[in-house]
Each structure stands twice: as structure tokens, then as C-alpha cells.
BAKE-945068 format. One record per residue (C-alpha): x, y, z negated; residue number from 1. Coordinates in steps of 0.25 Angstrom, whole numbers, plus 5000, padded with zeros to 4 digits. Layout:
residues N
      x      y      z   resi
      X      Y      Z    NUM
...
end
This chain:
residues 260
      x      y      z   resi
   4816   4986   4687      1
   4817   4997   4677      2
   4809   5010   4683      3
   4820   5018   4674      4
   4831   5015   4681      5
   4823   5021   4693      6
   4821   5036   4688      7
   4834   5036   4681      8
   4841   5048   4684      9
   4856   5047   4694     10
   4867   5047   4687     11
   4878   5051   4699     12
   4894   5050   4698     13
   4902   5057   4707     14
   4912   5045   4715     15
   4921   5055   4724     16
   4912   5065   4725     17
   4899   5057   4729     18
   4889   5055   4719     19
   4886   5041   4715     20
   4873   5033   4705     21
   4877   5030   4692     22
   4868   5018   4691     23
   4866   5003   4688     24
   4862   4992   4697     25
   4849   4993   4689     26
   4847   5007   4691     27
   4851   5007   4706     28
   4841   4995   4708     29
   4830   5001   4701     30
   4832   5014   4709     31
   4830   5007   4722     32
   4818   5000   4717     33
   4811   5012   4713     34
   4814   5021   4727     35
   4811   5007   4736     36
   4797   5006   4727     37
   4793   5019   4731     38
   4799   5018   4743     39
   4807   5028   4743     40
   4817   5035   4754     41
   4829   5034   4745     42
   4845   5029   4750     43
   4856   5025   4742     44
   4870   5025   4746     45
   4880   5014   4739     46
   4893   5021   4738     47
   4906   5012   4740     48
   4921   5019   4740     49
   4920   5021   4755     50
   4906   5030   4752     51
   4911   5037   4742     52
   4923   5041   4750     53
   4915   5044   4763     54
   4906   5053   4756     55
   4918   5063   4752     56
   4922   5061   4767     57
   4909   5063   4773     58
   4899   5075   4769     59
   4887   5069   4777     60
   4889   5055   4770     61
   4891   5061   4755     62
   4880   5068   4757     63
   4872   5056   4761     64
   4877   5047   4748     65
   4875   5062   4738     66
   4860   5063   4743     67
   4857   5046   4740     68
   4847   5043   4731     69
   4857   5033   4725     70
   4872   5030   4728     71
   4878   5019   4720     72
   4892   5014   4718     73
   4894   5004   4727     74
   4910   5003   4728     75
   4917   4996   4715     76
   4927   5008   4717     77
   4916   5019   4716     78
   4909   5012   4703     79
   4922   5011   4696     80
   4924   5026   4699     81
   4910   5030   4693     82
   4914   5021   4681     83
   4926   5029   4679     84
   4919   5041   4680     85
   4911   5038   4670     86
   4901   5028   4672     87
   4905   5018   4666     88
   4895   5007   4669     89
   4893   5009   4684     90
   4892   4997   4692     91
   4895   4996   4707     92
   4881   4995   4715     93
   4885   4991   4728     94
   4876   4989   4741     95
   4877   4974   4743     96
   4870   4972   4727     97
   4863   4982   4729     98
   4854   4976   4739     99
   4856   4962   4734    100
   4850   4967   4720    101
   4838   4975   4726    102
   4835   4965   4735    103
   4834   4955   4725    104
   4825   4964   4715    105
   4817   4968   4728    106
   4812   4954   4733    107
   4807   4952   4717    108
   4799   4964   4719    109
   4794   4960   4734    110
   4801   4973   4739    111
   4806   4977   4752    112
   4818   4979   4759    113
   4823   4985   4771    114
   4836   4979   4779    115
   4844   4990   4787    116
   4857   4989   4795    117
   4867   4979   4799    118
   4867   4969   4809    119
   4853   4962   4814    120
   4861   4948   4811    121
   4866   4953   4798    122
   4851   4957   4793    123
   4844   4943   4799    124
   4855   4937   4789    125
   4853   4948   4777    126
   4838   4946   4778    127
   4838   4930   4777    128
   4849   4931   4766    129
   4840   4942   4758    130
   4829   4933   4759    131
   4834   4919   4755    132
   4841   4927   4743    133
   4828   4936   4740    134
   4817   4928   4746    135
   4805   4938   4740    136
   4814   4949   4747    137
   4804   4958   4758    138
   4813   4963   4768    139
   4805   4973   4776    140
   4814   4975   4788    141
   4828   4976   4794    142
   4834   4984   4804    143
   4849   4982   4811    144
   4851   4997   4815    145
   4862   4999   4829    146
   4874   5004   4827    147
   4869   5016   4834    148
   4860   5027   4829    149
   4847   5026   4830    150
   4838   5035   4838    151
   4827   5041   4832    152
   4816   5032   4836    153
   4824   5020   4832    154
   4827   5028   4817    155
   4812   5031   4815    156
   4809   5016   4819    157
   4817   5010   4809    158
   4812   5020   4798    159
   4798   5015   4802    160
   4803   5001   4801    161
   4810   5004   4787    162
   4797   5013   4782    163
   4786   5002   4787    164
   4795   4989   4781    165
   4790   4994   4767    166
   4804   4992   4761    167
   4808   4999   4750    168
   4823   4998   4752    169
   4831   4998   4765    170
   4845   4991   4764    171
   4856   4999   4774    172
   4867   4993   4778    173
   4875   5001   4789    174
   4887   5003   4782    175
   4893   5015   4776    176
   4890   5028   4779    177
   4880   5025   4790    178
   4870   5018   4780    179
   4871   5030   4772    180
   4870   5041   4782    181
   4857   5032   4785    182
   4850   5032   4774    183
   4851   5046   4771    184
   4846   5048   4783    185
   4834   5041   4782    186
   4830   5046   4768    187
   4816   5052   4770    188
   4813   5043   4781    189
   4815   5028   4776    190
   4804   5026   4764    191
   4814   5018   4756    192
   4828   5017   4749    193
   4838   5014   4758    194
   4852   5009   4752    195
   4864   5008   4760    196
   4872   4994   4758    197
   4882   4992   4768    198
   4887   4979   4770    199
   4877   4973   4762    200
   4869   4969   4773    201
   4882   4962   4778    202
   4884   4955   4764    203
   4873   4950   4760    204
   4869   4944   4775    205
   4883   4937   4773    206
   4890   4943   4785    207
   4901   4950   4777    208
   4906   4944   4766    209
   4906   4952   4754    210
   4917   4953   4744    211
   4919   4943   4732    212
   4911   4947   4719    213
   4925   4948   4712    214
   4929   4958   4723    215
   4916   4966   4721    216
   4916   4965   4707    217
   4932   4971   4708    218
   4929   4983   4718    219
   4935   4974   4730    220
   4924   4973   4739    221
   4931   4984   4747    222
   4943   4973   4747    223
   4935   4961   4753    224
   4927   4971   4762    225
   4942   4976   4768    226
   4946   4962   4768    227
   4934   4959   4775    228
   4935   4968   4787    229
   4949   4975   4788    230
   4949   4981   4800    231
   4938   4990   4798    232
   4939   4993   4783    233
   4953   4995   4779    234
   4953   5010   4785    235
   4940   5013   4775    236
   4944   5005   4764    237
   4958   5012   4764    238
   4955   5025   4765    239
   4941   5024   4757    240
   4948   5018   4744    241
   4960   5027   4745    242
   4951   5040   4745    243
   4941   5035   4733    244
   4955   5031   4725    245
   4959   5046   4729    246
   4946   5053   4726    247
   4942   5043   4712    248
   4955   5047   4707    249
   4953   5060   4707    250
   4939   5060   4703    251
   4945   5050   4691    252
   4955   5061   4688    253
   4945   5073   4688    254
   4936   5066   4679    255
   4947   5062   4669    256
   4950   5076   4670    257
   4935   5080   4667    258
   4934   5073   4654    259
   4947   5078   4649    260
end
């Protein structure tokens, strides 16, 4: 792990209005490394389409993702707009790999990890899955959260929990916005670098089957995921891509207009 890429500076581009890392899967591991070593009370927010486009909907939400310590390009549609804005090697650093990658460099460094959200079935899986892949792997704790907020006492308890397991980084999954609204909230309170990672949770415990690496690869994992479950994602996945081809365009158009 190069210490460089931890103090390297941020490099932010602006994808409709909300300020995304300029950074390689280098940079974005190393800079989890160095907070988690120092345990630090840091969160990072991966930014799909349907972020992007929440944020310019939500003021409480783009606040949230503007104040992260890192926000990367998860969404192939939000990399490509950063490429054609000008940075022309940016890679899409998505949850799911995300956690896959650090988890693999943290059992070779006997690190810590924190497991927080989904169902207690789909983390009993996760948990064996993790291990067999990574067996030096320490995972510190897990905690299934109810659907319902939780009370102050039942907060403070698993911030205890969190803070006692000695885990450097804790691994949210309650999908978008409520991991992130999460997070932020905690900041200050969790000593460790929370990342927000969806479905990953889901994904890597085999319960939802995740797109073809020839889809991801083309920017289609929103096509498999709307495949996947129709009923509840066509709504989202309609008027999400509709408004970020809208709001790219003209953010495409004005920055054609800039270099001129």
C-alpha cells in the first residue's frame, strides 16, 4: 500500500451538480486503509445515477453525499460522464468490488471488519462466504438493524458494539438513501470509516444474483437489476435515467461551450 496515495490531495468533478473523487482503485483503497488504521470516523458514499439524481432532488441527501470524505463513481453512466468531462482515465469504483478488494487486502493485513445491515439470514451467509474466500479475514461483529428506527438506547448500543469490535471499517448495506443519511449521521460517533454498499451484502452472500461481467463492463447492470425485479424498479430506473440523460446533456453542452 503506497502511504502517498493516502495524503493525496481530492481531485472533485462535478456529475449534475454533485461533487464526485477523481480517483483510482488504488487511491480509493489506500485512502480507506489509512482512515480504518487510525480508526478514524470517516464515510463514503458510492454514487450510482440514481444518487446523482436524488441528490439534485433532495437537499438533505446532497448535502449528505457533498460533506463525505469520499464519493466515488459507482454507476458506469456517471464514470463515463466524468471521462467526458475531462477525466479521461476514470474507472467506475463500484460498492460490490469495493468491499470484495478491501476485504481481500484486509485479511493479509489481519484487519478488522464490521457487518451492518441486511437480513440476519443474508449475513449468517455473507459471513461464511467472506471467510471461505478470505480465511485470514477478522470479522469483528454484525448487526441486522429492524426496519424500524431505532430508539436511542438501541442506537447508543450498537455504536458501543461498533466502537468495542475494534473494526476499522463497517460495511452498510441498507440501501440507498437510508445508508447514506446513516452514516452521516453517525460520523463523530462510530470510531471507523463507514462505506455505504447497497446490494452488496445481497451479492456476494448469493441471494441476488448480480449482473453478467460483460453487462457490468457495458454499463448494463442497471438492465439485469430491472430485469431482476420489475415490479419495484422500472419506476426508478425510468425516470432516474431519463433525468441524468436530461441533466448530462446539458452539463455535456455547457462544457463544450466553456472550451470554446
Amino acid at each position: 500500500m503506497d502511504k502517498q496515495d493516502c495524503n493525496d490531495p481530492r481531485a472533485l468533478s462535478s456529475v449534475i451538480g454533485t461533487p464526485i473523487d477523481s480517483l483510482s482503485w488504488q487511491q480509493a483503497l489506500a485512502r480507506l486503509y489509512c482512515w480504518a488504521a487510525e480508526r478514524q470516523s470517516r464515510y463514503v458514499c458510492i454514487c450510482n445515477v440514481h444518487s446523482v439524481v436524488t441528490a439534485r432532488q433532495d437537499q438533505i441527501f446532497s448535502k449528505v453525499i457533498r460533506e463525505a470524505d469520499m464519493a466515488t463513481p459507482d454507476g458506469a453512466p456517471v464514470a463515463w460522464l466524468m471521462r467526458r468531462l475531462g477525466v479521461t482515465s476514470q474507472e467506475r469504483i463500484n460498492g460490490p468490488d469495493l468491499m470484495w478488494h478491501y476485504c481481500a487486502e484486509a485479511a493479509m493485513r489481519n484487519e478488522s471488519i464490521y457487518l451492518y445491515g441486511g437480513q440476519q439470514s443474508t449475513l449468517d451467509i455473507l459471513q461464511k462466504k467472506l471467510l471461505g474466500h478470505f480465511p485470514g479475514l477478522k470479522i469483528a461483529g454484525s448487526y441486522s438493524p429492524p426496519y424500524r428506527p431505532l430508539n436511542a438506547e438501541e442506537d447508543a448500543a450498537v455504536v458501543e458494539a461498533i466502537n468495542a469490535s475494534g473494526a476499522g471499517t463497517v460495511w452498510v448495506s441498507l440501501g440507498c438513501p437510508k445508508q447514506e443519511k446513516w452514516m452521516a449521521e453517525h460520523r463523530g460517533s462510530i470510531q471507523a470509516v463507514m462505506v455505504g454498499v447497497g446490494a452488496a451484502f445481497d451479492y456476494h452472500a448469493g441471494t441476488i444474483q448480480r449482473a453478467p461481467q460483460w453487462m457490468q463492463r457495458n454499463g448494463l447492470e442497471w438492465l439485469h437489476r430491472l430485469a431482476s425485479e420489475p415490479q419495484r424498479l422500472w419506476k426508478r430506473y425510468l425516470v432516474t435515467n431519463s433525468l441524468f440523460i436530461y441533466f448530462a446533456t446539458i452539463q455535456l453542452i455547457k462544457h463544450r461551450h466553456s472550451k470554446n
